[in-house]
VEXDREN-2710 file (C-alpha; in Angstrom, 1 decimal):
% VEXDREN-2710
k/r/px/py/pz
1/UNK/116.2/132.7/90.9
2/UNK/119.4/130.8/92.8
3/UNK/117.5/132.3/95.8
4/UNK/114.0/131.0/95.0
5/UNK/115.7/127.7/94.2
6/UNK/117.2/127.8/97.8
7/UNK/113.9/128.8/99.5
8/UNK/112.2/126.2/97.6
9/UNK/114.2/123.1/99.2
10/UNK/114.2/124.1/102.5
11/UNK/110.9/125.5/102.9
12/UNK/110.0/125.6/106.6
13/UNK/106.3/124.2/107.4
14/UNK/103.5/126.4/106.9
15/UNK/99.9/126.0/107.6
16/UNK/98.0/123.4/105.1
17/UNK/95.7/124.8/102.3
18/UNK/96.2/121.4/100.6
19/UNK/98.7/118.9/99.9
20/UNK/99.6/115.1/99.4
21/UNK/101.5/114.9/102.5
22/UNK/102.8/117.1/105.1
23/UNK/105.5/114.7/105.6
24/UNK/106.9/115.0/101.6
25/UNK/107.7/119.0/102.1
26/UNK/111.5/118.5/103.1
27/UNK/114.3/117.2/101.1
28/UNK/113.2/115.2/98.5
29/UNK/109.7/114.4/99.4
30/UNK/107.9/111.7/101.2
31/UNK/109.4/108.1/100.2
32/UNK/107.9/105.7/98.2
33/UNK/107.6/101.9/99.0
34/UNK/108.3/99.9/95.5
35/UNK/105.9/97.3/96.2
36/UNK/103.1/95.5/94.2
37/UNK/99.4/95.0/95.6
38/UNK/100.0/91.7/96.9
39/UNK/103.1/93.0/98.8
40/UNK/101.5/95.8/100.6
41/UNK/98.2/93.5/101.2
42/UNK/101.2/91.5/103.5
43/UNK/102.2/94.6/104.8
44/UNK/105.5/94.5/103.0
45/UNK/106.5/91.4/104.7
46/UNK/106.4/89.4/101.8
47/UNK/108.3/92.7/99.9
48/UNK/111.7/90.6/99.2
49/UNK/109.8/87.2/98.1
50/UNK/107.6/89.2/95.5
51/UNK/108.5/89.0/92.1
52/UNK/106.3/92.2/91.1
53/UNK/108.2/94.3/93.5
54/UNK/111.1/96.3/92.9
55/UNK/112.9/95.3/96.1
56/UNK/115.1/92.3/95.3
57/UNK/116.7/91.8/91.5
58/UNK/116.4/87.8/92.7
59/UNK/112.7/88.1/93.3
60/UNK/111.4/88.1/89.5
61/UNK/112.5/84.6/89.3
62/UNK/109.5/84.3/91.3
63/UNK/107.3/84.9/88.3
64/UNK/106.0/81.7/86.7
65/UNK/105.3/83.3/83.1
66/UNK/106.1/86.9/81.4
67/UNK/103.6/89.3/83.6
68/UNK/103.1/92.7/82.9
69/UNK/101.4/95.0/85.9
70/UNK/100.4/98.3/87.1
71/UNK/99.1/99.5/90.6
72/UNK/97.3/102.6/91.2
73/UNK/96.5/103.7/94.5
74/UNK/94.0/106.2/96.1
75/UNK/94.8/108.0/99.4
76/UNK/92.2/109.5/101.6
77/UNK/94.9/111.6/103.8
78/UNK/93.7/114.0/107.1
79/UNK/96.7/116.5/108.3
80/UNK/97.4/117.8/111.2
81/UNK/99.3/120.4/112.4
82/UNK/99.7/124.0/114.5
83/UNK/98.2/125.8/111.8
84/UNK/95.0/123.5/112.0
85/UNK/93.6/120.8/109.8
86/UNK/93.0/119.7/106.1
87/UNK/91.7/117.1/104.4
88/UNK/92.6/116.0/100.8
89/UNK/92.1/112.9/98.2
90/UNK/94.6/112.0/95.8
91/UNK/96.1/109.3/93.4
92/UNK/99.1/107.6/91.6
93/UNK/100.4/104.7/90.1
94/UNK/103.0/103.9/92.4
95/UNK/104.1/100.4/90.6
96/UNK/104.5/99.0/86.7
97/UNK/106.1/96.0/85.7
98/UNK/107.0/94.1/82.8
99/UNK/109.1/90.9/82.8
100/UNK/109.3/86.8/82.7
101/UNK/112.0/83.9/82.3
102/UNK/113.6/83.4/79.0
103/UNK/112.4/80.4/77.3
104/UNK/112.9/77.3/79.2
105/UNK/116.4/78.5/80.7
106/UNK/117.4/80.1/84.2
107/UNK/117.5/83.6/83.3
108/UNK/114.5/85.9/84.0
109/UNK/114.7/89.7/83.0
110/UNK/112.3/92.4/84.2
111/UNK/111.9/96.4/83.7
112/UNK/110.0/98.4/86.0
113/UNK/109.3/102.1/87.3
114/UNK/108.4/102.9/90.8
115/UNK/107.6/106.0/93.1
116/UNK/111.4/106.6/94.7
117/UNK/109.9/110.1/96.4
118/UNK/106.7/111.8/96.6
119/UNK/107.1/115.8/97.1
120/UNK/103.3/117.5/96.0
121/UNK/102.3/119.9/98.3
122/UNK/100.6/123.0/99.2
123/UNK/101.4/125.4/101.8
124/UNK/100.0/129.1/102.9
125/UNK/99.9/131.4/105.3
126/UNK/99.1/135.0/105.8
127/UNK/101.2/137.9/107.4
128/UNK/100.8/141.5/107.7
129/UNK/103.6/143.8/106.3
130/UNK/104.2/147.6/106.4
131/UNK/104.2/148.9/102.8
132/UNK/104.7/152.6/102.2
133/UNK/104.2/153.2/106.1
134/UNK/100.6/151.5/106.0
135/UNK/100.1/147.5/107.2
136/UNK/98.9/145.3/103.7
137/UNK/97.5/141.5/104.8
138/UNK/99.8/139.4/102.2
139/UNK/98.5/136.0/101.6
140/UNK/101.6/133.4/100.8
141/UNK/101.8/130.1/98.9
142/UNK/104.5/127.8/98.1
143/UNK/103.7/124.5/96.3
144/UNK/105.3/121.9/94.7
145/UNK/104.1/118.9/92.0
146/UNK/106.6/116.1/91.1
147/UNK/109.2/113.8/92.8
148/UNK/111.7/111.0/91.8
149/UNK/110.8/107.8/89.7
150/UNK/113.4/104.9/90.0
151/UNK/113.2/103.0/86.6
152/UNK/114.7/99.6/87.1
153/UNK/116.5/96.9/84.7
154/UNK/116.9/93.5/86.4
155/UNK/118.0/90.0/85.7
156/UNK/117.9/86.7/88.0
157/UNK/119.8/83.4/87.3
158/UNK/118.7/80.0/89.0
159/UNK/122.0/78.4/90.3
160/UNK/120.2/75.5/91.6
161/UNK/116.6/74.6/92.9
162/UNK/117.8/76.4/96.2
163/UNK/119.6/79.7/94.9
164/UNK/118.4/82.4/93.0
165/UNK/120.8/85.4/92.7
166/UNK/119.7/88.7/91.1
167/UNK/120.9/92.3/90.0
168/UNK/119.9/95.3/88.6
169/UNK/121.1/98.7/87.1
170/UNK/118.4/101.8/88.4
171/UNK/118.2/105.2/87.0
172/UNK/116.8/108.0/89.2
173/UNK/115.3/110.6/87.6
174/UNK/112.5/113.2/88.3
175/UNK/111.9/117.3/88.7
176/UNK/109.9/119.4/91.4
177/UNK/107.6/122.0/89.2
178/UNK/107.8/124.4/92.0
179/UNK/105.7/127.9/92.8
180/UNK/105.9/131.2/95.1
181/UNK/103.1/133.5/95.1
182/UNK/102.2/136.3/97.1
183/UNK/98.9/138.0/97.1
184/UNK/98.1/141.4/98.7
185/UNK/94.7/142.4/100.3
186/UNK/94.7/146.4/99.2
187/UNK/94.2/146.1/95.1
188/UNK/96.3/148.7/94.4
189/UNK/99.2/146.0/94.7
190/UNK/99.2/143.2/91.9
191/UNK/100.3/139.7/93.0
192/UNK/103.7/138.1/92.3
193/UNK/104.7/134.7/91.6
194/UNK/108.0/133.1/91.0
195/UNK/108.6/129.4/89.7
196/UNK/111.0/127.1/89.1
197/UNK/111.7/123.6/87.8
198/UNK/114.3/121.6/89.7
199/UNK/115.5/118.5/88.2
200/UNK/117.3/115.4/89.5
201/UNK/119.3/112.5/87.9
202/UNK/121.4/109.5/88.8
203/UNK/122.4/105.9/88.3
204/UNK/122.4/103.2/91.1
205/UNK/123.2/99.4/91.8
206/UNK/121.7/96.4/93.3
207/UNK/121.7/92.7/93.8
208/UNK/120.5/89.9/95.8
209/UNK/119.6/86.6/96.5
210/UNK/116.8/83.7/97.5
211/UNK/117.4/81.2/99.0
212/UNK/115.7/78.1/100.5
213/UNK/118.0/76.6/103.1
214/UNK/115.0/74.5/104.0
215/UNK/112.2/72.9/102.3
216/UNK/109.4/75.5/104.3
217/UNK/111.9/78.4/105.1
218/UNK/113.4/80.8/102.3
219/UNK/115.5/83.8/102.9
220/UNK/116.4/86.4/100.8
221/UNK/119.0/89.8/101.0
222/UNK/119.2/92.6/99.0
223/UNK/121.7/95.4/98.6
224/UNK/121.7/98.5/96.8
225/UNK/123.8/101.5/96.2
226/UNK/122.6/105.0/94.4
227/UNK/124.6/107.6/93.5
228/UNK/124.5/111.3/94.2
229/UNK/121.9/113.6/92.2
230/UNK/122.6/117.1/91.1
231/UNK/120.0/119.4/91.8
232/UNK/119.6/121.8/88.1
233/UNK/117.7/125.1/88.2
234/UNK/116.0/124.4/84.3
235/UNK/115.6/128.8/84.5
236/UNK/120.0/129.3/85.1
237/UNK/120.5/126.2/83.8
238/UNK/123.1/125.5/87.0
239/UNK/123.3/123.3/89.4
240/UNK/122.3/124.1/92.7
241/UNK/123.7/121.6/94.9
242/UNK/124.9/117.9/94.7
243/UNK/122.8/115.8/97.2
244/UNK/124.0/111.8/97.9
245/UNK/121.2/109.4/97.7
246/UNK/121.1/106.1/100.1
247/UNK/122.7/102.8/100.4
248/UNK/120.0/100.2/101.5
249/UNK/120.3/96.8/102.9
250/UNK/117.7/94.7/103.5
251/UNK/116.8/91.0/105.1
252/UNK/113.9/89.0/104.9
253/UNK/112.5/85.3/105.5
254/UNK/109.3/83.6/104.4
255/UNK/108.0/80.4/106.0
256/UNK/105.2/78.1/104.7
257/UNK/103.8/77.3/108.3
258/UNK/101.1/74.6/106.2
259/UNK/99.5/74.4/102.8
260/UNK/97.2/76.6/103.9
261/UNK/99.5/79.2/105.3
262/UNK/102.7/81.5/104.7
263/UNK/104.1/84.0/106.8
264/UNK/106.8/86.0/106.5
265/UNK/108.9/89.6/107.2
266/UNK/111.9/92.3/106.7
267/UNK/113.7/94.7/107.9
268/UNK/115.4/97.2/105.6
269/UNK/118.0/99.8/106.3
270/UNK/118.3/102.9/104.7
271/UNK/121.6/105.4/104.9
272/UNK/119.8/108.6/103.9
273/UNK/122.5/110.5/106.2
274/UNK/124.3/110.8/102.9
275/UNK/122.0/113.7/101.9
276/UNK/122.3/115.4/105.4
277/UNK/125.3/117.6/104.4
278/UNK/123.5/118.7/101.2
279/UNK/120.3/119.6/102.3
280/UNK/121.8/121.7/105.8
281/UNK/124.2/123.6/103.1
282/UNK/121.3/124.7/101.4
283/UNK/119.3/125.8/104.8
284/UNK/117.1/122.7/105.2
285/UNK/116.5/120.2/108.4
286/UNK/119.1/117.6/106.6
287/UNK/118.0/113.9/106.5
288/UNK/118.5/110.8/108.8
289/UNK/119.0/107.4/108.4
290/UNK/116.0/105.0/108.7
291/UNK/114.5/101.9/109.6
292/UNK/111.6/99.6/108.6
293/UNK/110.1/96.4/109.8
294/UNK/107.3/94.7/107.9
295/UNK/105.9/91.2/109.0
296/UNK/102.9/89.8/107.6
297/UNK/100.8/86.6/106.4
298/UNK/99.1/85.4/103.3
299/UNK/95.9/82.4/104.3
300/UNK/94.8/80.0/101.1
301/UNK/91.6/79.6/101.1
302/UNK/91.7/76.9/98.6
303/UNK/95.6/75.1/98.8
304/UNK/95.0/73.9/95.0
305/UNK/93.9/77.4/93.7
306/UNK/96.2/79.6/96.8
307/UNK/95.8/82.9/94.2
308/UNK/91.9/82.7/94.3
309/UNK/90.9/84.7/96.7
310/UNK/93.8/84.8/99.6
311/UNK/93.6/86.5/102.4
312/UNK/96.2/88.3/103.3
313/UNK/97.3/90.7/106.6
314/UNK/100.4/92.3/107.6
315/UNK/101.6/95.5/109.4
316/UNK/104.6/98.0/109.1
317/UNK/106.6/100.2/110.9
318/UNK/109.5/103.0/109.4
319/UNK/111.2/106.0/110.2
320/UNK/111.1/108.5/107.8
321/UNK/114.2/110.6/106.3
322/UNK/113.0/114.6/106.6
323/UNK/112.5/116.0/109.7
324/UNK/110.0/118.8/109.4
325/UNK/111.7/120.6/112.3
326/UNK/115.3/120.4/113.1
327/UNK/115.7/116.8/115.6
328/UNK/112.5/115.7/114.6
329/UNK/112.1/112.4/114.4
330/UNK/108.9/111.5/111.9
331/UNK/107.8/107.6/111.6
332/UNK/104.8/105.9/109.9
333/UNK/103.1/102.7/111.1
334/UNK/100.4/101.0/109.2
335/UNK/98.2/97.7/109.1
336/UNK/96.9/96.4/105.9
337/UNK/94.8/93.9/104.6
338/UNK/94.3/92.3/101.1
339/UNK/93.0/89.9/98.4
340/UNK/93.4/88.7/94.9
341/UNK/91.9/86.3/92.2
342/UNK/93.2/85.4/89.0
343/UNK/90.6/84.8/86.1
344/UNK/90.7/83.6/82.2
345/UNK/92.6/80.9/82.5
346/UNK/95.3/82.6/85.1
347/UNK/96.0/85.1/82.4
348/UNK/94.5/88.0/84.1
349/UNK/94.7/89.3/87.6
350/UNK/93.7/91.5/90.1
351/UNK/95.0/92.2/93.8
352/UNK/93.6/94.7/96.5
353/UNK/95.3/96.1/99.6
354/UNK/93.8/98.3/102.4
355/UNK/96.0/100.1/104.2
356/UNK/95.5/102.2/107.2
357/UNK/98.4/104.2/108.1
358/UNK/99.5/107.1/110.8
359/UNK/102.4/109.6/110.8
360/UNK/103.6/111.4/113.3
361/UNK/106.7/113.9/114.1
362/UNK/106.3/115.0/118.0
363/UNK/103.0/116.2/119.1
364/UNK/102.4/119.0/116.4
365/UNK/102.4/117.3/113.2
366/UNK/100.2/114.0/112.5
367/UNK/98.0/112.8/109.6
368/UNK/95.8/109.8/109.4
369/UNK/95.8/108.0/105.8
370/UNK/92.9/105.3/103.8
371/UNK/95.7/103.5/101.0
372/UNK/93.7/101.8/98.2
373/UNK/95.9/99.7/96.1
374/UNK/94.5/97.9/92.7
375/UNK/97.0/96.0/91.1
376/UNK/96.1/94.7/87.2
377/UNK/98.3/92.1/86.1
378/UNK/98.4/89.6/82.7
379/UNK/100.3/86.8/81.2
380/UNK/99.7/86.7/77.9
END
């Protein structure tokens, strides 16, 4: 099974039969963004400002009464690749939330859970093999259902009307529910299957701040470190390999151009070069370190009511960590727009965001992606 286990992580790309991404078949899948509605309605540029998000400890101060929330997203996803094309629908909840000041004082504490990786997938193929001196079609699959979730424990303190400073403990947990099966065209040979569950686990760090070193500009920064994951086989109960998760930095501003209009952006740096040595060990592309720039705008229509019915706009661009052929270099951009209200007295809320989004690695692999976010929030 140490074998499967092996073939399993550093499966080489196959032709579709259907899958979430194309793009989350290497290492540990495709990466999630940590962001509520509102921030991916901005296009993450607002990300570091957004108190619902899980990318700055120092943003929950942000949150003008205890708020719990939940985003689920739909994805309308097309593939592409040399194998041909494939089409497929799916959905998550990428984002919950739970948190709010304490009292009247300048603490605010928050939980949350986010998508860290995404790795569901479905692969096949079909070879011919000689068997007892006679060619037998074999038809091949290799899937996988699961990734990692980052749970999140945060806390902000208000130094000042200016400063907010944040941090936050993170566990990283998840497991791959993984599957080999070969099937046979001449019934006198029965298909196989092998499967495994692969499990992960660590502990990370992170802080940051917000600050406002002028009355329409804020900034904020954000650091954070994880720690490496083992990878157990639940059938040997061993570990397979020890793979390093990233350090990330990130940087961001926000500036309120009128009362009508806010616009800001980030750029965050990710060192997932740390898992590069595990995942060539085990026969794998390896990982690179990545990039992402996110700029975008929120538009009140109403300056006295600015969460009825905003518009807001934005765009992104990132590099993603796992090649799907050795040097590859995969990236996603996307453009989104977005809206929200708030309703029963400002107890309840709702936000959309509409994303469109491509990714690419070379000229052989591409996908095209609808992203339907619906965020449900309350303040009881």
């Amino acid at each position: 099974m140490r074998a499967t286990g092996l073939l399993l992580l550093a499966v080489v790309p196959l032709p579709l039969a259907a899958q979430s991404s194309q793009f989350g078949v290497r290492g540990f899948g495709l990466p999630g963004r940590e962001l509520s509605a509102r921030a991916l309605g901005t296009g993450g540029g607002f990300a570091l400002f957004d108190g619902e998000s899980s990318r700055n400890p120092a943003s929950i101060a942000a949150i003008p009464a205890f708020t719990a929330s939940f985003a689920g997203m739909q994805n309308w996803r097309t593939s592409e690749n040399p194998a041909g094309e494939a089409t497929v629908k799916t959905n998550r909840f990428p984002q919950v939330f739970v948190g709010g000041r304490l009292g009247r004082s300048n603490v605010w504490l928050a939980g949350s859970i986010s998508n860290y990786t995404d790795r569901d997938f479905r692969l096949a193929t079909q070879d011919t093999i000689d068997l007892r001196g006679e060619p037998v079609a074999v038809f091949d699959t290799v899937g996988s259902t699961g990734g990692l979730n980052d749970l999140r424990l945060a806390a902000a303190w208000g130094l000042g009307p200016r400063l907010t400073v944040g941090a936050a403990i993170h566990a990283v947990t998840g497991s791959n529910r993984m599957t080999i099966r070969r099937g046979f065209s001449d019934t006198l040979y029965q298909p196989v299957q092998e499967s495994a569950e692969l499990e992960y686990g660590t502990f990370g760090l992170s802080a940051g701040l917000w600050a406002k070193p002028l009355v329409n500009v804020a900034v904020a920064l954000s650091a954070r470190l994880d720690g490496s994951t083992d990878i157990q086989v639940d059938s040997i109960g061993a570990s397979l390999a020890e793979v390093g998760l990233p350090a990330t930095v990130s940087g961001g501003a926000l500036w309120t151009a009128s009362r009508r209009l806010t616009v800001g952006g980030q750029v965050t740096w990710r060192g997932w070069s740390r898992a590069d040595e595990g995942f060539e060990d085990l026969g794998g592309t390896g990982a690179g370190n990545t990039l992402e720039l996110a700029g975008g705008l929120e538009f009140y229509r109403n300056p006295e009511r600015p969460l009825r019915f905003p518009f807001r706009a934005g765009l992104h661009w990132t590099q993603l960590p796992f090649p799907l052929e050795p040097g590859g270099d995969p990236a996603e951009f996307g453009i989104a727009v977005g809206t929200g209200t708030r309703f029963a007295a400002e107890r309840g809320g709702i936000d959309l965001a509409l994303e469109r989004v491509w990714r690419s690695e070379g000229s052989d692999y591409s996908e095209q992606a609808w992203l339907l976010t619906i965020g449900i929030s309350v303040r009881p």
